[in-house]
MILOKE-374429 format. One line per 5 residues: for each residue x, y, z of N, C-alpha, C. Coordinates in steps of 0.2 Angstrom, whole numbers. Example, Ala and Ser with C-alpha at 12.3 -4.5 7.8 and 13.67 -1.06 7.14 Angstrom:
2
66/-28/39/62/-22/39/66/-16/39 ~ 64/-11/35/68/-5/36/64/0/39
This chain:
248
4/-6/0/0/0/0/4/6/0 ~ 4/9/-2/5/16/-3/4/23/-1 ~ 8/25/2/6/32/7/2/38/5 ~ 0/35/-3/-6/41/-5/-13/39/-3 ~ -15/32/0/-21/33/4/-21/36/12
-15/37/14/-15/39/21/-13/47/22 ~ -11/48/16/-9/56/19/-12/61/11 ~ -11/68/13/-13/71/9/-6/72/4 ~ -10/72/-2/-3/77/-6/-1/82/-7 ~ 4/83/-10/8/91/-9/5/95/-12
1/94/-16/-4/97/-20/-11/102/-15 ~ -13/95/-12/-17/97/-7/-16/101/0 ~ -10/100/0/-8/104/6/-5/112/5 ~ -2/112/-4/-1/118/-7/-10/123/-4 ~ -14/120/-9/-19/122/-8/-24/126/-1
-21/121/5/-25/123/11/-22/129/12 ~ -14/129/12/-12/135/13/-11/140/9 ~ -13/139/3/-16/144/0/-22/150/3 ~ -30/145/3/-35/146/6/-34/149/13 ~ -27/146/18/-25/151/24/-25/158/23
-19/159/18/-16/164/16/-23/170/13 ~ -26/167/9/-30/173/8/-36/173/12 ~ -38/168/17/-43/170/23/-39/175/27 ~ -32/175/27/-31/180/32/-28/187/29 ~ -27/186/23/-27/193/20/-34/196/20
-39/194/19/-44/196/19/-50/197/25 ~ -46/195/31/-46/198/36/-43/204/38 ~ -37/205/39/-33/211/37/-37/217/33 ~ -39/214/26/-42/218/23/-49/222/27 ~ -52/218/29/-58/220/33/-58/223/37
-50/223/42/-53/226/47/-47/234/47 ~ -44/234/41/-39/239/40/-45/244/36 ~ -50/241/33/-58/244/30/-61/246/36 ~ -62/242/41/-65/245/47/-60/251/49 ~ -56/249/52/-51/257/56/-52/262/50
-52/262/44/-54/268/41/-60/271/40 ~ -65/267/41/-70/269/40/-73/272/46 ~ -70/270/50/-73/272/58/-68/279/59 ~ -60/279/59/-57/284/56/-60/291/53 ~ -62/287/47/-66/292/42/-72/295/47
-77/291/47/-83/295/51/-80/301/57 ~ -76/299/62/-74/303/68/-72/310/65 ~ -68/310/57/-64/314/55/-70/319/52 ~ -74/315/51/-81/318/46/-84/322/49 ~ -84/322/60/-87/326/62/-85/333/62
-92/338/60/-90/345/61/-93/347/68 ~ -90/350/72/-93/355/78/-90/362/77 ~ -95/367/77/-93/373/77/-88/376/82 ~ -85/381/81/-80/383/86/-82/385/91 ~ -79/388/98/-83/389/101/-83/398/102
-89/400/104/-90/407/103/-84/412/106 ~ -84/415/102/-78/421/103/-82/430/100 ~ -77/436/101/-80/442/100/-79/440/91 ~ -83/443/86/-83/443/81/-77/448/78 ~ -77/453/82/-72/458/81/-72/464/85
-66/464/86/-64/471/92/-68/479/89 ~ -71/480/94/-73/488/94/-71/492/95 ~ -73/498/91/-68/503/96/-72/508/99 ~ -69/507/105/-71/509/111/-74/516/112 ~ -74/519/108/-79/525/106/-78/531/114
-82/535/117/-83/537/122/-87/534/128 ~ -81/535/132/-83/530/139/-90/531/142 ~ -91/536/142/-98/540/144/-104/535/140 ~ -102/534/134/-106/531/132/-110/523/133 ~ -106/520/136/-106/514/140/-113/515/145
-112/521/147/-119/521/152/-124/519/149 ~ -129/515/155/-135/514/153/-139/506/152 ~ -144/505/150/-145/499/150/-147/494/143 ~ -143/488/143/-142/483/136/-145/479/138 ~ -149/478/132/-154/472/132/-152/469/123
-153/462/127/-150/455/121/-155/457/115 ~ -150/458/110/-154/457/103/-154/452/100 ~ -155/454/91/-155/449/87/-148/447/85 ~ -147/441/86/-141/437/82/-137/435/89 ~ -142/435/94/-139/431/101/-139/424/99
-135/420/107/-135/412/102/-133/411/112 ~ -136/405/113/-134/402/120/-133/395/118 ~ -131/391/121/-129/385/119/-123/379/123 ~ -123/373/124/-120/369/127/-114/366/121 ~ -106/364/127/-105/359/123/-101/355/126
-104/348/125/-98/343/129/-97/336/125 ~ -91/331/130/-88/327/125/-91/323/124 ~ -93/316/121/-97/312/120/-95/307/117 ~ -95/300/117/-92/293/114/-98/293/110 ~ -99/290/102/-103/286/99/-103/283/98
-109/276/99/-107/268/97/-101/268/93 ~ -98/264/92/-92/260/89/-89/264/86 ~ -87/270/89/-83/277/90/-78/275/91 ~ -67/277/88/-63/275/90/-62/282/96 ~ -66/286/96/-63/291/100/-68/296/99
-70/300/108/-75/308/107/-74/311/103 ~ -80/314/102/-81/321/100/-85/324/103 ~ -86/331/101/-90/337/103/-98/335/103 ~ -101/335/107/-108/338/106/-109/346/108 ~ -113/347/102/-114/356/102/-120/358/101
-124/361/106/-131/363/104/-132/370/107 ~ -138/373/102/-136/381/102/-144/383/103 ~ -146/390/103/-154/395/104/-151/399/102 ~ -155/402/100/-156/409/98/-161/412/104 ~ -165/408/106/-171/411/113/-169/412/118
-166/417/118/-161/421/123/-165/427/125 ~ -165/429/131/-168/435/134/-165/437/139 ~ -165/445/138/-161/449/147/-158/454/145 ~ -156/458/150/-154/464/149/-147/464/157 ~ -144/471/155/-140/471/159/-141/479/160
-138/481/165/-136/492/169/-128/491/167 ~ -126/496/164/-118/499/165/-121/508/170 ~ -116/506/173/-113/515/176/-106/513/175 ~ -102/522/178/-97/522/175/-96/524/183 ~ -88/524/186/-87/525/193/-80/526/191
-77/534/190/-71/535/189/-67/532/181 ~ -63/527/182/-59/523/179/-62/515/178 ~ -68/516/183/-71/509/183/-78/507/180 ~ -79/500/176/-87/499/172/-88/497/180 ~ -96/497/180/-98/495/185/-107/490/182
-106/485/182/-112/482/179/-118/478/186 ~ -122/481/182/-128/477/190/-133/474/184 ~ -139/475/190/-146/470/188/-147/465/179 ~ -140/461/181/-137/456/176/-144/450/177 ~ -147/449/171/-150/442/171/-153/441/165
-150/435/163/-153/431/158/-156/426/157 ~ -162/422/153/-164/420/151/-164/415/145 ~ -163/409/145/-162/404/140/-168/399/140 ~ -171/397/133/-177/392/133/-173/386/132 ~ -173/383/136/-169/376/135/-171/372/128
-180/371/130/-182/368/125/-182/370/117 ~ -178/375/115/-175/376/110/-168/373/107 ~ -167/369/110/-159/370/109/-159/365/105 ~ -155/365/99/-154/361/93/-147/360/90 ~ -145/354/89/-137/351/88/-135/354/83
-130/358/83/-125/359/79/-118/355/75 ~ -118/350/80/-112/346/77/-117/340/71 ~ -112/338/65/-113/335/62/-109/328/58 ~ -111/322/60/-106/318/54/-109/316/47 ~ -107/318/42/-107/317/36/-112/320/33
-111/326/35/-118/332/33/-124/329/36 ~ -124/325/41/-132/320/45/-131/326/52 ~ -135/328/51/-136/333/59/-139/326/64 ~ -139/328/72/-139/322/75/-145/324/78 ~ -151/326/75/-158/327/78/-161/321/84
-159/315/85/-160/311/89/-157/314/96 ~ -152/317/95/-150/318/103/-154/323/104 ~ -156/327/103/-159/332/104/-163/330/108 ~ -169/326/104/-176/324/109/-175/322/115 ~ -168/317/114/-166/313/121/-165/317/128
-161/324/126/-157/327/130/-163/333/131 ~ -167/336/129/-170/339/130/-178/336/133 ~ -181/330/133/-187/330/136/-183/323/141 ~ -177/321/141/-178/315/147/-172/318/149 ~ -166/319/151/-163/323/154/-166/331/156
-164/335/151/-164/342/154/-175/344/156 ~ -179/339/154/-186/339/156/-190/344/155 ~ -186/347/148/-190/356/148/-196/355/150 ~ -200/350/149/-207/350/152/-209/352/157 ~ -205/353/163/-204/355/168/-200/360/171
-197/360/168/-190/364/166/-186/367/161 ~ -193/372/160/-190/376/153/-184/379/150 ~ -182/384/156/-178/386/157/-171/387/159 ~ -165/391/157/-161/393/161/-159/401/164 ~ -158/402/170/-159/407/171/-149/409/175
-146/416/171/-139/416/175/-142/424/178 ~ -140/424/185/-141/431/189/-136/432/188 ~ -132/439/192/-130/441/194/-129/451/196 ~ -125/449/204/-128/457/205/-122/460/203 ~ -118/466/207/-116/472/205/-108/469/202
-104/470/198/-98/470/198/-93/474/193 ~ -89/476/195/-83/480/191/-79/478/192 ~ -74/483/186/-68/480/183/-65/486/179 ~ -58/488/177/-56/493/178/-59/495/169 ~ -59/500/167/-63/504/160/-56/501/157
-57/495/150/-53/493/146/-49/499/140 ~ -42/499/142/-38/503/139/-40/502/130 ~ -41/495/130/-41/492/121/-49/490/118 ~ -53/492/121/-61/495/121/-64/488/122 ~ -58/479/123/-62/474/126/-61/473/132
-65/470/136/-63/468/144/-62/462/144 ~ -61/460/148/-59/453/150/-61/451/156 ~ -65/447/160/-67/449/167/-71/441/167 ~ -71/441/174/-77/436/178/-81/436/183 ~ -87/435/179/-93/437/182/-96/432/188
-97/430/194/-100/427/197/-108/428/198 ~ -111/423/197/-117/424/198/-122/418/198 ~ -130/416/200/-134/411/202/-134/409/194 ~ -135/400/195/-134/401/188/-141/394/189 ~ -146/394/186/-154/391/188/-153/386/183
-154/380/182/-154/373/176/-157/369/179 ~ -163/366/180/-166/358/180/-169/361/190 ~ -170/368/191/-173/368/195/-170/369/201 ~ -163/367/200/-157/368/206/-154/375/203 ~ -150/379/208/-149/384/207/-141/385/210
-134/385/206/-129/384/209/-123/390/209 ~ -120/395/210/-113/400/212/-110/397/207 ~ -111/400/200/-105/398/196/-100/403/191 ~ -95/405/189/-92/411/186/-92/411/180 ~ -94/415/175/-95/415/170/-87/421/166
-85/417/162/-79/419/160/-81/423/155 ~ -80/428/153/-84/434/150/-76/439/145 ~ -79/439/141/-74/444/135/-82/449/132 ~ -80/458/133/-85/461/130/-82/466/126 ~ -86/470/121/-83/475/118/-89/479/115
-88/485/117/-94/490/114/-93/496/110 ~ -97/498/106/-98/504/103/-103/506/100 ~ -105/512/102/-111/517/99/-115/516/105 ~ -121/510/100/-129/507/104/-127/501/103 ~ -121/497/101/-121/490/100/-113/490/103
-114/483/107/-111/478/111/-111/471/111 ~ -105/468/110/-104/458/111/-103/458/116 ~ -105/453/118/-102/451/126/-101/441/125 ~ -95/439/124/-95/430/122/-91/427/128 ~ -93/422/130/-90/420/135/-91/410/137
-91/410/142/-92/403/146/-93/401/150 ~ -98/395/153/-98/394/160/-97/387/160 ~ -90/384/165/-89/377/166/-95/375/170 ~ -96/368/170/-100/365/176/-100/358/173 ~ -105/355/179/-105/349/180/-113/347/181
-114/343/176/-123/343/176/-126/340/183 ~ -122/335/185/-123/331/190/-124/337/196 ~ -122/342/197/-123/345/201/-130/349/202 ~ -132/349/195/-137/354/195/-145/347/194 ~ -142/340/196/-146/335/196/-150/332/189
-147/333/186/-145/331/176/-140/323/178 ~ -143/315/175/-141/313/173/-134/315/166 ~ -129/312/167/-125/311/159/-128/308/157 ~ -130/310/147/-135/306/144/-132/298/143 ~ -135/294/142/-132/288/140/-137/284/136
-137/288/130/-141/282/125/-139/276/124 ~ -142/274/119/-142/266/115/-135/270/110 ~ -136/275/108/-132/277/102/-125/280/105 ~ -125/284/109/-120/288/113/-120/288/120 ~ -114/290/124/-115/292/131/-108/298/131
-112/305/137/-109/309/135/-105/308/144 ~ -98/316/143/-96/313/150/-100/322/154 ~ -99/321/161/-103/325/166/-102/331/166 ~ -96/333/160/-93/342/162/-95/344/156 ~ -99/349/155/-102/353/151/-99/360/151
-97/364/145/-95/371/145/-104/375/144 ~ -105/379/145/-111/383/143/-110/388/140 ~ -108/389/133/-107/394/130/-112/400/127 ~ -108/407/126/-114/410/124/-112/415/120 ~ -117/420/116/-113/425/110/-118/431/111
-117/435/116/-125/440/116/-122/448/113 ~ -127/447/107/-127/455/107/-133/459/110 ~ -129/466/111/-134/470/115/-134/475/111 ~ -141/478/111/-143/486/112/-144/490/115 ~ -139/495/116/-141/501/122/-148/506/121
-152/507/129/-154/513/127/-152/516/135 ~ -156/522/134/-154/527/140/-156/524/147 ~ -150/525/152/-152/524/160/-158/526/160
């Protein structure tokens, strides 16, 4: 007998390892098509920048600064935090903005110094709509999530930021730079937070752009954790308010 009924031939065993070789190339293939494509998508997401002055004014007459500013048109409030999405190799931004914005502020003048009081605004939570996007696909799904089962507008329409008197010296380059403390109202809890503030004015019109860290959990907000996403607890709160002056 003959040892080509008991064993394979060279032939055949050419072959197996053949069929190895290209199952495992074509593993490789698949999963170096996955790293890029998941790659690709992370790369694909846009989030806008975050609010800044649009451009420095020039400071005009200090005198002028008196008086009272109330938010106009082309205001914008809005959050932004980090966020994992399903079979995401890495965060990205989540960015949601309003334009339903309301409030006003007092300037006086005291010497060399601004002096700003009866500061309070007003934010419709239940406005706020994503602005980050992957693949030109806006993420309108988080939105529902994050505004009726998280932040509860139903209940909780609102955001509201106080704050009472504060100065700061009258800016030599007609922008300020300053930190505001004040009562900052979300989800019905109400917490002492600083808002980091860059302003610049002239005539009847003024920008005021800035930010407020915090932490949802304090304000009694779940981190969202969908099926699709889970974001993490520190949130920036961004804002871009323009004002119109009229007389004290």
């Amino acid at each position: 007998m003959t040892a080509r009924g008991v064993a394979p031939s060279l032939t055949t065993v050419n072959r197996t390892k053949g069929r190895l070789v290209v199952a495992a190339a074509a593993v490789l293939v698949i999963a170096a098509l996955a790293w890029f494509g998941a790659g690709l998508l992370t790369r694909s997401h846009q989030a806008p920048a975050a609010f800044a002055l649009s451009s420095p004014q020039a400071s005009g007459s200090a005198s002028a600064l008196a008086g009272r500013w109330t938010v106009g048109p082309g205001s914008e409030v809005g959050y932004r935090a980090k966020e994992q999405f399903i079979n995401q190799p890495a965060e990205t931004e989540a960015v949601a903005r309003t334009s339903k914005v309301t409030g006003a502020l007092v300037v006086a003048l005291d010497g060399s110094n601004v002096k700003v009081s009866q500061m309070k605004f007003t934010v419709d939570l239940a406005s706020l709509t994503s602005q980050d996007k992957y693949a030109n696909y806006q993420v309108y799904q988080r939105d529902f999530f994050v505004r009726r089962i998280y932040l509860e507008t139903d209940s909780f329409p609102t955001a509201t930021f106080i704050a009472g008197a504060t100065s700061f010296p009258l800016p030599a380059g007609g922008t300020a730079t300053v930190d505001i403390s004040g009562k900052l109202t979300v989800h019905g809890t109400t917490k002492v937070e600083a808002a980091h503030v860059q302003a610049t004015g002239s005539g009847t019109q003024a920008e005021v752009a800035g930010s407020i860290d915090v932490d949802m959990r304090d304000f009694g907000i779940d981190p969202p954790d969908i099926s699709f996403t889970k974001a993490e607890p520190q949130v920036t709160i961004e804002f871009d308010l323009r004002l119109t002056h009229s007389a004290a």
